[in-house]
N, C-alpha and C positions, 0 to 999 in steps of 0.2 A: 420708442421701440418697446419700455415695459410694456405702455397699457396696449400697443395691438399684440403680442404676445398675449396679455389675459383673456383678450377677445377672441381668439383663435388658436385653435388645436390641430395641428398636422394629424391626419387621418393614418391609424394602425396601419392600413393596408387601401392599397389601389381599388377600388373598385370599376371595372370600364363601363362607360357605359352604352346603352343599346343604341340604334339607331334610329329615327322615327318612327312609331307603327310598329318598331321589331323587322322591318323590312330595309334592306340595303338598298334598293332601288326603288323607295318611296319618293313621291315627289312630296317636297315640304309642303307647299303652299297650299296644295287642294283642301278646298275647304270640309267640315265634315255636314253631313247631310243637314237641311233647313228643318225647323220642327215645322211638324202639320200648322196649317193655316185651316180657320173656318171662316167663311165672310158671311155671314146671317142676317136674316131679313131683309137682303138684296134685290133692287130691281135689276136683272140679270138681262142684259140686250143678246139678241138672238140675232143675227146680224144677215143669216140663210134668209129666214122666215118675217123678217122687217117685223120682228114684235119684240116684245118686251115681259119676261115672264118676274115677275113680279111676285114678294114675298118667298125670295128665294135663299136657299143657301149652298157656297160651294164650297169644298172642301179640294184644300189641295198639301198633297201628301209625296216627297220626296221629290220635289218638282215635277209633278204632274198633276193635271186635275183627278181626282178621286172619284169625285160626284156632284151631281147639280139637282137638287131635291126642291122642292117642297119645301119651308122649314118649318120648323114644330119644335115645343119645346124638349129638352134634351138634355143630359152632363155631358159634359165633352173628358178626355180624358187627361189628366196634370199638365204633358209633355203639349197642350195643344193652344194655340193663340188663337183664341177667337175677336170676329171685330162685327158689332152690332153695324152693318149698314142699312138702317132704317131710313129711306128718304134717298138713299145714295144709289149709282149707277155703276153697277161690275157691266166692263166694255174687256172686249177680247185687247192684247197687244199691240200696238201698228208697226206695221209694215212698211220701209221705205223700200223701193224696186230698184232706184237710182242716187246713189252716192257714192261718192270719192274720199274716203274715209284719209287718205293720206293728204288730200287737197282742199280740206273743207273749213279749215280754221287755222288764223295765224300769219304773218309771215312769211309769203313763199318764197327761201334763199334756196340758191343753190349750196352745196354742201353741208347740208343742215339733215341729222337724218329725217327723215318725214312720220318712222313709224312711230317715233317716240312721242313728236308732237300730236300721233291720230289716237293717244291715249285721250287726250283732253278732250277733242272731237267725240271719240266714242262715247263716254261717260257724259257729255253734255247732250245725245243722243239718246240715251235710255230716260234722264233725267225729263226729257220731254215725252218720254211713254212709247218712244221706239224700240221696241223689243226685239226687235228683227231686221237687217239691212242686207241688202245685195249691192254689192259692189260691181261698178260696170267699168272698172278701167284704176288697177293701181295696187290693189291688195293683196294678203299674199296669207297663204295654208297656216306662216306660224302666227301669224296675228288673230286666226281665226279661231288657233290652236288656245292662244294664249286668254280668251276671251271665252272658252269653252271652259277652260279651267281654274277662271274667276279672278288668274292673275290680270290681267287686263279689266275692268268691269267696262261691260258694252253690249250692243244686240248681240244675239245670233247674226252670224257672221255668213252671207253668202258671198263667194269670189271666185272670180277670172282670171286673176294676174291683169298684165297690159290690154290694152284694145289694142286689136290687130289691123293696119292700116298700110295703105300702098303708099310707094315714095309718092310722095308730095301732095298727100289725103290729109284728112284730118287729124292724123297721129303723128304727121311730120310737123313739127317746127322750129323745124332751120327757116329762117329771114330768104328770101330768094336770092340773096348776093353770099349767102354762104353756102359751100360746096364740101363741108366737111362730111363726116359719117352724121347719121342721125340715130337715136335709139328712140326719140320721139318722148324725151323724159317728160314736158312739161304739160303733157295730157294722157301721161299713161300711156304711150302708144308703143307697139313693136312692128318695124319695118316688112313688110314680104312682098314680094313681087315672083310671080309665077305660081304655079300648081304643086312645086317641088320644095320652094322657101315657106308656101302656105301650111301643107304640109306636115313637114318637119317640126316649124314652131308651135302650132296647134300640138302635137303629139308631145313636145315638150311643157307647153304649158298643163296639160292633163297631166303627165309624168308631176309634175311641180302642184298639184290636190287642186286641178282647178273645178268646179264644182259646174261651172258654164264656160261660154268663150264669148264675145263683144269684139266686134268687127264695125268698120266706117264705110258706109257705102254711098255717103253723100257727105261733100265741103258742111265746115261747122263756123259757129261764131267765133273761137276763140283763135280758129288755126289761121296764118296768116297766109297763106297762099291759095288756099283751095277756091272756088267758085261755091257757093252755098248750091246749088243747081248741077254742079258736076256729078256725076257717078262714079262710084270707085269702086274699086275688086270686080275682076269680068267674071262672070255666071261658073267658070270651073275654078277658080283659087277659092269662090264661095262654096263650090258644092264640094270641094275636099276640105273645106274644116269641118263644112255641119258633118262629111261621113265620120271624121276622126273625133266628134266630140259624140256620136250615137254611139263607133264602135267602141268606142273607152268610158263609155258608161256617165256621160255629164247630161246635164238637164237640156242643154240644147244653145244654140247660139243666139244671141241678141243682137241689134244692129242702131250701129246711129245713125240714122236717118230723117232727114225733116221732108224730101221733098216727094210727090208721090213716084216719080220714075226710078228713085232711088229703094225705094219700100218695095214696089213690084219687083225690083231687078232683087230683092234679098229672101224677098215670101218665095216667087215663083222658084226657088234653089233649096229652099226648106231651111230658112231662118226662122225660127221658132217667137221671137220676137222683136218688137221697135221700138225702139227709145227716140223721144222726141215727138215724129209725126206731125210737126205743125201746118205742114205742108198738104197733109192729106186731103184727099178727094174722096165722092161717093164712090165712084168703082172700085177707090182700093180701098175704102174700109169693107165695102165687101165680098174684092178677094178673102182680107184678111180675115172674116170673119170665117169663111168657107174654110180655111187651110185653119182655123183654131189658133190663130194668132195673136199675142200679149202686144196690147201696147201702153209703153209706159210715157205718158205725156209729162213733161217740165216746167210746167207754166210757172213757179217763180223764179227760175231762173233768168229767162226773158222780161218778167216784170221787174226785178230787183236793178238790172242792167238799165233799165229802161227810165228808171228815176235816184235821184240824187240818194248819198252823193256819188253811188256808183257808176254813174252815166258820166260823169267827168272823170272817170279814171281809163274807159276804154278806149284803146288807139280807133285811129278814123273805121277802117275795115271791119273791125268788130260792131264799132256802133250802128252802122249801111247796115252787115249783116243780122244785127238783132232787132233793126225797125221793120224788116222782111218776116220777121216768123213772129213777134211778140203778139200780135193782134189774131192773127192768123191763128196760130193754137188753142187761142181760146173758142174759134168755131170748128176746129177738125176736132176736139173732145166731143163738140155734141154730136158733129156727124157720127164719129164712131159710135156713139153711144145710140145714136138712134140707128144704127146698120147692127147692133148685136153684138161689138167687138170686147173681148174683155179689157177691162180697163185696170190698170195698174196703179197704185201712188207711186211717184216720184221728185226728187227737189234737184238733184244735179247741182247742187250750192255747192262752191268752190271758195278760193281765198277770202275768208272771214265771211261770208254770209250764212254759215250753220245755223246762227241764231235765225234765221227767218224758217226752216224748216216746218213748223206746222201752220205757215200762213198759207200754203198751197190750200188747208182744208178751205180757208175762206175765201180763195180766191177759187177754186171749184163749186161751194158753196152759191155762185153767182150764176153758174153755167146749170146744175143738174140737181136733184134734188140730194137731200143730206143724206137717207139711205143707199142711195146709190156711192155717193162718196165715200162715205165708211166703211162701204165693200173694197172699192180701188185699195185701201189699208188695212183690209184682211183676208176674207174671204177669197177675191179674186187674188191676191199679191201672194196668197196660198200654193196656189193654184201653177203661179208662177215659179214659182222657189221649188216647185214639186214636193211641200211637205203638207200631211193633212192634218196635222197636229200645230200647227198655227194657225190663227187669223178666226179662232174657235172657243168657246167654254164648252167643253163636251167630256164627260169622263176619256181616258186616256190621253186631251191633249197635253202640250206645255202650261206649266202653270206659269202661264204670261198672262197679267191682267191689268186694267185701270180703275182705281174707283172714283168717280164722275159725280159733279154735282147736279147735272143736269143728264135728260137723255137724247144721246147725241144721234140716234136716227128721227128727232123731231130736229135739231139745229146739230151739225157737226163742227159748229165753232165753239163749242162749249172745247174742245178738244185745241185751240187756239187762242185760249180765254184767258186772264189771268185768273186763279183761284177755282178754274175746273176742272184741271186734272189734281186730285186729293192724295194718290196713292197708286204708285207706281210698284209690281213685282212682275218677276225675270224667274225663271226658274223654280218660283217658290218662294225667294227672298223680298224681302221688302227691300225697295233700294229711294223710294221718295215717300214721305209719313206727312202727310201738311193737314189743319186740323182736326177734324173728327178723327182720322186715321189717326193720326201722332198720337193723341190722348190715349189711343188702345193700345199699341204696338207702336215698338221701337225699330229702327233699322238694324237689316241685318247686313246690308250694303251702304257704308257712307262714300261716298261719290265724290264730295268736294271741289262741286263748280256751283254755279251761281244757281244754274237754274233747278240744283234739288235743295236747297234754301226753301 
């Protein structure tokens, strides 16, 4: 008791102290602004114009791009990290159209919360160069919230809440011998039947920051009663969400759909866009094209299904339903593509297959050329999300960017590769440093999953 007595003196007088910031209604965690980034001597891909401007330098200043020059030589100012990419490829952010951010890695018990585990999801997400995700069926405003505010690290966050689906669609699954209530938990789904249940929960889901709305207007792989070929929601429970989601100000409704009479029963109502489409035909890619309609195809989900060891884990009905669309998809992409449709990325990867999320490039790679793919992950997926500040290097966008060892509108598997994506930043931050990067700049986001290793 002598010697911590000689070490320590009780203070004359209290002093109290302030609050964070001096503000009582500071939130702790936000972080304080990124310092400037310059990336110099950049081959800078242009992703509009399928070129590549070269000996470039961008500058990005408070999470945003600042400017994209020319570069020449210069001092930059103390507060500023610059990183020589000489040889290297600055590639805008990617964009996923389609995931399940609470379903995509892990696990899936009941009682278990899900948002907690869609932290690991998320940050394994960015770590592979996703800056950006739309969620089509699960998510929710505070996780979108909390990912805005860097307590979460993860894309930019687009969401729905649940997919909207009629009793016994593809958001139901209850077993056919069970007759309880459904909420349609195990694919995201919320129940409605009529014009008046439609509705109400659209208007609640807007109420609840939904940013879009995702409706099932056709049987899917995973639900166990529906007919892959059936149609669901009749043409007025559709046409009162899309009015509730125009008049309350969301980007527009999305639809899951594989087969083409299910796509026409959702375009002709003014479904904004189709998830899936495997099913598609020439006349309806070019309704679709006519009405300016997004379609977001899924091709690894169906491939991933379709080979071990995941093919041994599908009950019968699932397995039937995904040897119907898995071949199939791979020619409604190019139909659409040769009819004009914009084309989306998306992976729809569910229970532990996140890790396959950018083999879609390579498996698109097979179908269409590599700048057209790399658009589906930006430019177009832009386009979708209704922000023009992504999916771009352009003064005023997000400073979302990749730095690349190769140029991925000559091969977009460089972006699927091991050792091609070098350098991952989100807002301005560095959040993955792998060679050349590392040596320059340190993170300013460590992640702590495998894949920012």
């Amino acid at each position: 008791m002598t010697a911590l007595k000689d070490k320590w003196t009780p203070p004359s007088k209290h002093v109290p102290r302030a609050p964070p910031k001096g503000d009582v209604n500071a939130i702790p965690w936000l972080l304080d602004d990124a310092r400037p980034l310059a990336f110099t001597n950049a081959s800078v891909v242009d992703v509009d114009a399928n070129r590549v401007l070269y000996n470039h330098t961008v500058v990005v200043v408070k999470g945003a791009i600042k400017s994209v020059e020319k570069s020449s030589h210069t001092s930059w100012p103390d507060d500023y990290r610059v990183v020589d990419c000489s040889g290297l490829y600055l590639c805008p952010g990617l964009v996923d159209c389609h995931v399940h951010i609470n379903m995509s890695d892990g696990r899936m018990q009941p009682h278990v919360e899900p948002h907690l585990r869609a932290t690991y999801t998320l940050k394994s997400m960015l770590a592979r160069g996703f800056t950006t995700v739309r969620d089509v069926g699960g998510a929710t405003f505070f996780q979108k919230q909390a990912i805005e505010q860097w307590l979460t690290p993860g894309p930019r966050l687009f969401q729905g809440g649940p997919m909207m689906s009629q009793t016994g669609g593809h958001g139901d699954s209850r077993a056919r011998e069970d007759d309880g209530c459904c909420t349609g938990g195990g694919f995201g789904g919320l129940l409605v039947d009529g014009v008046t249940e439609a509705t109400r929960e659209a208007r609640n889901l807007m109420r609840k920051g939904a940013d879009h709305i995702k409706i099932a207007t056709s049987g899917g792989v995973s639900s166990p009663t529906d007919k892959l070929d059936g149609i669901q929601l009749s043409p007025e429970e559709i046409r009162a969400i899309v009015e509730v989601v125009r008049d309350m100000g969301g980007t527009g409704v999305t639809t899951h759909a594989y087969t083409a009479a299910a796509i026409r029963r959702a375009v002709e109502n003014g479904v904004r866009g189709v998830e899936h489409g495997n099913l598609l035909d020439r006349d309806t890619a070019k309704l679709m094209a006519k009405a300016g309609a997004f379609l977001t195809p899924t091709l690894m989900i169906s491939t991933a299904k379709g080979r071990p060891p995941w093919n041994d884990t599908l009950p019968d009905y699932s397995r039937e339903k995904n040897a119907m669309v898995r071949d199939a998809g791979r020619k409604a992409i190019q139909i659409a593509d040769e009819e004009g449709v914009c084309i989306c990325y998306g992976t729809d990867l569910t229970a532990g297959m996140g890790y396959l999320q950018s083999e879609e490039f390579t498996q698109r790679a097979q179908l269409l050329p590599s700048h057209k793919v790399l658009a589906h992950a930006t430019t177009n997926a832009a386009k979708n999300v209704n922000d023009e500040r992504i999916g771009v290097l352009k003064p005023g966008a997000y400073g979302d960017l990749l730095v690349l060892a190769a140029n991925p509108l000559d091969d977009v598997r460089v972006l699927d590769s091991p050792g091609g994506i070098l350098g991952v930043v989100k807002d301005g931050r560095v959040v993955v440093a792998r060679k050349q990067v590392a040596d320059q700049v340190a993170l300013d986001v460590v992640l702590g999953v495998e894949d920012a290793e």
